[in-house]
N, C-alpha and C positions, 0 to 999 in steps of 0.2 A: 504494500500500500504506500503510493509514491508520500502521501500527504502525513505521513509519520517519519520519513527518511530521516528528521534532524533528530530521531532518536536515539541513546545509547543502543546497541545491535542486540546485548542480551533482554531488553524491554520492547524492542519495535514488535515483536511476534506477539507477545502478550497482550501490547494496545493496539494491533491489527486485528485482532478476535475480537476484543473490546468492543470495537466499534463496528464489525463486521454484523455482531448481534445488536445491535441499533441500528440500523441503515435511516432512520429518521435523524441523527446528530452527523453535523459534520465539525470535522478539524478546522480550527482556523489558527491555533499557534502551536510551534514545538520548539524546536531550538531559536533562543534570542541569545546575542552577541552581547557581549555585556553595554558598547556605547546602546544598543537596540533597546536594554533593559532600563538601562539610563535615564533614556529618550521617555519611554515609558514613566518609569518614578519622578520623570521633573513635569510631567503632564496626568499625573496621578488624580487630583481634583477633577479633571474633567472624564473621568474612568468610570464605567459603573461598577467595576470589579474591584476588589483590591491589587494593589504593586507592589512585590516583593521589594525590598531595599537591593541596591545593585549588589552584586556577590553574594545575595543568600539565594536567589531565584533556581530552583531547580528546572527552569526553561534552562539558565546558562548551563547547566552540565548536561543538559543531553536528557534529561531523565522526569520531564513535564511536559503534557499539553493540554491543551483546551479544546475544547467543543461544543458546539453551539444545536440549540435544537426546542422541541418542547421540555419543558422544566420537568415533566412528569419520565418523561423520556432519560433527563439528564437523573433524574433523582434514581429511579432504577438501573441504569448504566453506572451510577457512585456506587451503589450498594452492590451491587456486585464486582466492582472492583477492590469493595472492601475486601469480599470475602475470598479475593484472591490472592490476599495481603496488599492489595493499594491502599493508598491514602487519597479521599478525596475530600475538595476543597469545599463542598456544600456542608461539610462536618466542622469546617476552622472558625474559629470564635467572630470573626467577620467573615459569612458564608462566602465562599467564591466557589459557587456549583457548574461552572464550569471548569476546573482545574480538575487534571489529575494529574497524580506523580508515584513515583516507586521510588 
């Protein structure tokens, strides 16, 4: 799945079933460069999401992405990435239910 490529290689397989069993969400980020995360957190305020501070972003190592879709759609695609040991972001103290990461 071209739209997971910016992933670490032992996680792209894992977020390619991920989302293969949703075909209603689509990707819209995986790997950000750190100026790209940057760009992101000095433009934070105008984000509906939360921004990782630059260096902590698990987009910069390879091993987060996002996906966009119906909320109902994204909340059952979370939860079963929980139970595949992910961590997802509609569970973090400021919900970002689009994020997931390993």
């Amino acid at each position: 799945m071209s739209a997971l490529s910016g992933l670490h290689p032992g996680l792209a397989p894992y977020a390619a079933a991920l989302v293969s069993y949703f075909p209603g969400l689509k990707v819209t980020s995986v790997y950000r460069s750190p100026t790209t995360q940057l760009a992101l957190w000095r433009n934070r305020a105008r984000n509906p999401y939360p921004v990782a501070t630059p260096g902590t972003s698990y987009h910069e190592y390879r091993r987060a992405w996002d996906m966009v879709g119906p909320p109902e759609l994204l909340e059952l695609a979370g939860r079963t990435w929980e139970s595949w040991g992910g961590t997802w972001g509609g569970r973090f103290s400021r919900a970002d239910p689009i994020h997931f990461q390993a």
